[in-house]
FIGU-999661 format. One record per atom (N, C-alpha, C): residue in one letter; x, y, z. Coordinates in steps of 0.1 Angstrom, whole numbers, padded with zeros to 4 digits, always signed. Each point is the difference from the previous one (the first is absolute). Layout:
BEGIN
AXYZ;...
This chain:
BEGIN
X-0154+0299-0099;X-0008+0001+0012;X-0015+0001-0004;X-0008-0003+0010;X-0014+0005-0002;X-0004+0011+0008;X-0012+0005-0007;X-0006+0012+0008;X-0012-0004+0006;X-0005+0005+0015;X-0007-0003+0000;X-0006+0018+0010;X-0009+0002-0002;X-0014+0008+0001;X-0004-0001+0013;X+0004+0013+0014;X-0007-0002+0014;X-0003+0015+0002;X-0010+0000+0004;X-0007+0012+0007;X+0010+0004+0009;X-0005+0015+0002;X+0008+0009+0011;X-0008-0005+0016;X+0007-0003+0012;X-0008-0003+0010;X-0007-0008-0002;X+0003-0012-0006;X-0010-0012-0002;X+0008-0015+0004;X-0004-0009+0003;X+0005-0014+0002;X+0002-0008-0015;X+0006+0000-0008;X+0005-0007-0011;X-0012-0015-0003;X-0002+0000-0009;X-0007-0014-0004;X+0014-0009+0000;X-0005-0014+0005;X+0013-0012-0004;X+0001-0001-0011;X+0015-0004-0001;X+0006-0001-0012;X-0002-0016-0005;X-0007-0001-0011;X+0003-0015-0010;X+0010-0004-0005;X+0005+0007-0002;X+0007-0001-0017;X+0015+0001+0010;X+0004-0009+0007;X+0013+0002+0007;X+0011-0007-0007;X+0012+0007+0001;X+0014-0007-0009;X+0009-0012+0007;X+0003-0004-0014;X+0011-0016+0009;X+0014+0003-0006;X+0005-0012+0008;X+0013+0006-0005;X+0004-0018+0003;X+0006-0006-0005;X+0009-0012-0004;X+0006+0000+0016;X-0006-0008+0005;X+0011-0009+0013;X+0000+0011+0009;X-0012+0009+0003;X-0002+0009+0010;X-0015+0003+0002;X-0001+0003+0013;X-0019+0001+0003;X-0003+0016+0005;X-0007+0004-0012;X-0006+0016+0005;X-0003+0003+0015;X+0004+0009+0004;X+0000+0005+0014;X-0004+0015+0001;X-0007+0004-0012;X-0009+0013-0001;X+0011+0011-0004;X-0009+0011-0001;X+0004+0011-0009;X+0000+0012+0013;X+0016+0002+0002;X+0002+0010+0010;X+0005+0018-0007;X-0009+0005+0007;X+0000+0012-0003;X+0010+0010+0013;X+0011+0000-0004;X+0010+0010+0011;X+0007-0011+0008;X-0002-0001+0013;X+0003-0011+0010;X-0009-0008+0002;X-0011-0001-0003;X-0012-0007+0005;X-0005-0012-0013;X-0006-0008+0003;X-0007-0009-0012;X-0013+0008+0001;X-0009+0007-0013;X-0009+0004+0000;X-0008-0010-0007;X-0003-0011-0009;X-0005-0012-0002;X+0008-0011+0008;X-0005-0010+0005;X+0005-0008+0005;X+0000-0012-0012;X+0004-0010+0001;X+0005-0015-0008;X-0015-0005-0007;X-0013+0003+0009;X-0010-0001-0012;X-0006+0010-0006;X+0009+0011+0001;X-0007+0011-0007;X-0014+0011+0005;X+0005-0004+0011;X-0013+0005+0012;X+0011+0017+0007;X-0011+0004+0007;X+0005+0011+0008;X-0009+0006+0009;X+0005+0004+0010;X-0011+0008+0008;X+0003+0013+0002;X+0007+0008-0002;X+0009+0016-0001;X-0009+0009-0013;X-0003+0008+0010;X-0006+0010-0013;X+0012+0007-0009;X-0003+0005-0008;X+0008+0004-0009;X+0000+0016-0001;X+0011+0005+0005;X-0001+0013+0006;X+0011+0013-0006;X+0007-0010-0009;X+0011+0010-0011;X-0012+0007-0009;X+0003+0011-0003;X-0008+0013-0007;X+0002-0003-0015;X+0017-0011-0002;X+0003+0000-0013;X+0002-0015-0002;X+0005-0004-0013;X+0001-0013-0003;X+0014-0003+0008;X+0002-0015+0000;X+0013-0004+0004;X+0001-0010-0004;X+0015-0010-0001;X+0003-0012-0003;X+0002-0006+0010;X-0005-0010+0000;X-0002-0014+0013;X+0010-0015-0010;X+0012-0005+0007;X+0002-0008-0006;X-0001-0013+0010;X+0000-0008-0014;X+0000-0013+0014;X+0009-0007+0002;X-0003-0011+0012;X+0010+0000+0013;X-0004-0019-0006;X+0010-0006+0006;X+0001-0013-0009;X+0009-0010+0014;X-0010-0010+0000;X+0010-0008+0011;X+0003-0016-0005;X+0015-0002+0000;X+0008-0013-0006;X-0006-0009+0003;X-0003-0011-0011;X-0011-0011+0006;X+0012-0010+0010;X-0003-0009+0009;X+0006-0010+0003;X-0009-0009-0008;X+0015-0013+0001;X-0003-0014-0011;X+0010-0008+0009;X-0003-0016-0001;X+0008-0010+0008;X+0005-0009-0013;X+0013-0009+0001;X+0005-0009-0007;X+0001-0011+0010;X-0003-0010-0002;X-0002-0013+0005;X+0015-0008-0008;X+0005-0006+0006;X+0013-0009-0004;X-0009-0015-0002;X+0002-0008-0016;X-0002-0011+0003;X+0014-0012+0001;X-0001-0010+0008;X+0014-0007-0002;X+0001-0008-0018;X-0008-0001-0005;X+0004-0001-0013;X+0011-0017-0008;X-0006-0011+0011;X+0005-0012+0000;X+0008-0004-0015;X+0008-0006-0004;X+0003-0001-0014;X-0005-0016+0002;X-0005-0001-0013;X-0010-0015+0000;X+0018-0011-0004;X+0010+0006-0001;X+0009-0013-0002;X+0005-0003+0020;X-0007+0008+0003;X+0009-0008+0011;X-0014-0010+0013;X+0004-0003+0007;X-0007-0012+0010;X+0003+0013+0013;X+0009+0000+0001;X+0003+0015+0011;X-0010+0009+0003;X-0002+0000+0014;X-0010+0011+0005;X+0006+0015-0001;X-0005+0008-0004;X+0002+0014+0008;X-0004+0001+0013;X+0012+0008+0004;X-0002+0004+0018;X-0001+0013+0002;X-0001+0006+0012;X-0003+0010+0001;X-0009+0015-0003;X-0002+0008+0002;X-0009+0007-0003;X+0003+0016-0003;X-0005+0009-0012;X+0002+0012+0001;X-0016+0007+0004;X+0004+0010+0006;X-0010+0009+0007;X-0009+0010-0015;X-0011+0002-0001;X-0006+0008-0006;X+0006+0008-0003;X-0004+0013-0008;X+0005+0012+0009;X-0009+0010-0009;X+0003+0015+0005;X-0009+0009+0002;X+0010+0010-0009;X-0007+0007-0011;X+0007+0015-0007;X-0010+0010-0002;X+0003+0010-0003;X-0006+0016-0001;X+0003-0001-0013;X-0005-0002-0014;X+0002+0007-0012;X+0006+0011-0005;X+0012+0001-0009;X+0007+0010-0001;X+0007+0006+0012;X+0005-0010+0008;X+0006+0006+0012;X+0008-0020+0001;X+0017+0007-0002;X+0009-0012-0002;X+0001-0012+0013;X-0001-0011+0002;X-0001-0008+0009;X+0007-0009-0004;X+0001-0011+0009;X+0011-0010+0000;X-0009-0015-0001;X-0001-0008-0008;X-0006-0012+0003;X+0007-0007+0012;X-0010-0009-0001;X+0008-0011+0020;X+0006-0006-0009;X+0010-0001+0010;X+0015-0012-0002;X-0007-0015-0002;X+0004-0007-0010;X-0005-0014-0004;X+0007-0006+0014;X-0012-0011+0006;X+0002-0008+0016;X-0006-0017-0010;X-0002+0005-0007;X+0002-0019-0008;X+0017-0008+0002;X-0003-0012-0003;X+0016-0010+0000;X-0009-0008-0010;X+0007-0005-0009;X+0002-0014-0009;X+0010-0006+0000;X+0001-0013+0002;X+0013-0007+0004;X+0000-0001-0014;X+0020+0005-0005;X-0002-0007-0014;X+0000+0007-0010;X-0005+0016+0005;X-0007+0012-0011;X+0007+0012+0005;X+0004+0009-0006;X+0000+0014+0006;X-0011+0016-0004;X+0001+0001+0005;X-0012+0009-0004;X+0003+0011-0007;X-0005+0005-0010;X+0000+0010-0008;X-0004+0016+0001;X-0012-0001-0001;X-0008+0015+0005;X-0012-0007-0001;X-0008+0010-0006;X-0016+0000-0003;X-0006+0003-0009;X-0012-0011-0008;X-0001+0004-0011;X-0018+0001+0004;X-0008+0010-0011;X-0010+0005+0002;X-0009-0016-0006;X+0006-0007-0001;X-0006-0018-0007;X+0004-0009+0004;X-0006-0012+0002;X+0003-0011+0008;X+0014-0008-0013;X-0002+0003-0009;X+0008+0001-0010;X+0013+0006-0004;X-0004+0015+0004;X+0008+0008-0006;X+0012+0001+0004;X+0009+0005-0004;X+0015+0009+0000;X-0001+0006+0012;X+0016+0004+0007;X-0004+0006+0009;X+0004+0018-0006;X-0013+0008+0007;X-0005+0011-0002;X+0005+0008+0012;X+0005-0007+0011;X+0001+0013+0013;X+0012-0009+0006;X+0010+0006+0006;X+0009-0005+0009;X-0003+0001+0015;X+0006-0009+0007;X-0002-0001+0013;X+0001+0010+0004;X-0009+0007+0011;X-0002+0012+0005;X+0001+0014-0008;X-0008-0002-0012;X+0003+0010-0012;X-0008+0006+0003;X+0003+0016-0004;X-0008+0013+0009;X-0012+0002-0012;X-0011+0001+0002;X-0012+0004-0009;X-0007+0012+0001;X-0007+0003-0009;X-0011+0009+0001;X-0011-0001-0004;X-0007-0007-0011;X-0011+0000-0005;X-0007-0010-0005;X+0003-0008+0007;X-0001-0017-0002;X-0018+0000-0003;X-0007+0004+0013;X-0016+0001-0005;X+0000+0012+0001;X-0014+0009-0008;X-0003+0010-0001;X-0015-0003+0006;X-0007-0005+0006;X-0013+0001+0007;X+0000+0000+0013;X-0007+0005+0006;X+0000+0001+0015;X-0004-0012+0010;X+0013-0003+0009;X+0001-0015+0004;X-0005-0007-0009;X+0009+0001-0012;X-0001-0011-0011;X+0010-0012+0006;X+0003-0012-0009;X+0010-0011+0005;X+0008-0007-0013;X+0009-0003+0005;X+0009-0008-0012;X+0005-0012+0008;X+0006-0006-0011;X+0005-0011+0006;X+0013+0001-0008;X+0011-0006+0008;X+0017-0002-0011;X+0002-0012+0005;X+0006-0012-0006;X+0004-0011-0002;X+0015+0001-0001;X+0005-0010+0006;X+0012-0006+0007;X+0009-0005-0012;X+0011+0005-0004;X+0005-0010-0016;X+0012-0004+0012;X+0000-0013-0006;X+0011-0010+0004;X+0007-0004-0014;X+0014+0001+0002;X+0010-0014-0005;X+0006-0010+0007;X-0001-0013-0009;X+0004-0010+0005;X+0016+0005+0000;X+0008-0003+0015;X+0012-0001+0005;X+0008-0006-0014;X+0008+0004-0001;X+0014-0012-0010;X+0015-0003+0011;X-0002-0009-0001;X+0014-0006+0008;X+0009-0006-0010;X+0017-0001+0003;X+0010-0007-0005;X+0000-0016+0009;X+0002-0004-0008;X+0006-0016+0007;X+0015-0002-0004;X+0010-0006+0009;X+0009-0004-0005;X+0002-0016-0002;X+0004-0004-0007;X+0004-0014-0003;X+0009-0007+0005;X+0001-0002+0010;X+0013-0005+0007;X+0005-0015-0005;X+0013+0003-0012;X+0004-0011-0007;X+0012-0001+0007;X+0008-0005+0010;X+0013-0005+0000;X+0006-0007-0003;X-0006-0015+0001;X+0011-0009-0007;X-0009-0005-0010;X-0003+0007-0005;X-0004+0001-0019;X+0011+0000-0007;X+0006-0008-0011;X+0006-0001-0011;X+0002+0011-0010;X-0015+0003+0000;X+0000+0010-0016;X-0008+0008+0010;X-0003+0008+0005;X-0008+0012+0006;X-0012+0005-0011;X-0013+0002+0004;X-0013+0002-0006;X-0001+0019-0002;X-0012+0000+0002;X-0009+0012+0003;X+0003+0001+0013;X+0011+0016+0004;X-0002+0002+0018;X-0011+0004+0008;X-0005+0011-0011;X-0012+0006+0008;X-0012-0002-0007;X-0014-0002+0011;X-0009+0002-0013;X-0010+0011+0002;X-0005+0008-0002;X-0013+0010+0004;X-0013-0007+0001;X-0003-0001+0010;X-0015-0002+0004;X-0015+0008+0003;X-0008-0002-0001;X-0014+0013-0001;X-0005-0008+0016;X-0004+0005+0010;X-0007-0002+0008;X-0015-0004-0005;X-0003-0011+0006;X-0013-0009-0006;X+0000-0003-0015;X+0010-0002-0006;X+0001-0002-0017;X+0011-0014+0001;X-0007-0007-0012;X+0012-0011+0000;X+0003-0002-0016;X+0006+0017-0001;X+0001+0001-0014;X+0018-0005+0003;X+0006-0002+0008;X+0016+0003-0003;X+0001-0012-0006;X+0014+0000-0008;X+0003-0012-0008;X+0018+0007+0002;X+0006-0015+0002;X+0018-0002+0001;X+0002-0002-0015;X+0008+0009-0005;X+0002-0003-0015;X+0012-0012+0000;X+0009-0002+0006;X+0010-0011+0002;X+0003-0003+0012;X+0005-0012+0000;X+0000-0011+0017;X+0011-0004-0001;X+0007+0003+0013;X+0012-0006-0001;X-0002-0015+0004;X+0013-0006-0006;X+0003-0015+0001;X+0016-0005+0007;X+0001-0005+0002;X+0010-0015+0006;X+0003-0011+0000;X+0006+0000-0007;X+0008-0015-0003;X-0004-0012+0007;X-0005-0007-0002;X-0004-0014+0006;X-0016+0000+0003;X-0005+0016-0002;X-0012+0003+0008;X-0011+0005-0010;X-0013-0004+0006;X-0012+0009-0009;X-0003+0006+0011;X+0000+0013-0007;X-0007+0010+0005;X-0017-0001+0003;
């Protein structure tokens, strides 16, 4: 702690030299029930204890907002739809992010990553605490999408020799390849 030096029956000089604390805003130095410095270190209260005393201080949770971006994946032509709402937290006090209100046709959505890039870092509606530490600071989280995978089946019936039945497909990818085809007698495939 610090010490600091007041006359008996006197009005305190302001305080300079006031303390921080990570992801919280000084709210002065209260002595008993009362704040005897206030948040800039000011006071108007004479100082009327005969002896020394400890004043500690009083500390208020910053708020900070996360902004959702929809986070387009450059392989697809597909719009994002919809929208998530802002939202609002108290630092060190647990909250719930907003429910993802995006659609990608094609994609499902993952969580949230702190990069337009990144991994996802937070799950839908994942409870936080300390995301910013400055007062009404802001973040932003980005939207991870995967491309859908679908099965196809092959519908060979009056095939001869039967192929490949099923094949896996990537939504917006035209990676798939039929490793064998079926055939029929008299016929090209």
């Amino acid at each position: 702690g610090t010490t600091v030096t007041v006359t008996y029956n006197e009005v305190p000089e302001k305080r300079t030299q006031l303390p921080s604390k990570t992801g919280y805003a000084f709210a002065g130095y209260k002595y008993g029930e009362e704040v005897f410095f206030d948040a800039n270190g000011e006071t108007t209260k004479t100082w009327t204890e005969p002896n020394g005393a400890t004043m500690f201080a009083e500390w208020t949770n910053n708020t900070y907002y996360v902004n959702y971006a929809a986070n387009k994946p450059e392989t697809t032509t597909n719009e994002v739809t919809g929208t998530t709402a802002r939202s609002e937290h108290t630092y060190d006090v647990s909250s719930t992010l907003t429910k993802n209100g995006y659609e990608l046709v094609g994609y499902t959505f993952n969580g949230w990553a702190t990069t337009e890039d990144g991994e996802v870092a937070y799950i839908d509606q994942a409870s936080v605490t300390t995301l910013v530490s400055a007062a009404n600071g802001e973040t932003t989280l980005y939207a991870v999408w995967t491309a859908n995978k679908y099965t196809l089946t092959l519908e060979q019936d009056e095939a001869t020799t039967k192929g490949q039945a099923t094949v896996e497909v990537t939504y917006d990818s035209s990676a798939a390849t039929i490793s064998s085809l079926p055939s029929k007698v008299g016929y090209a495939f």
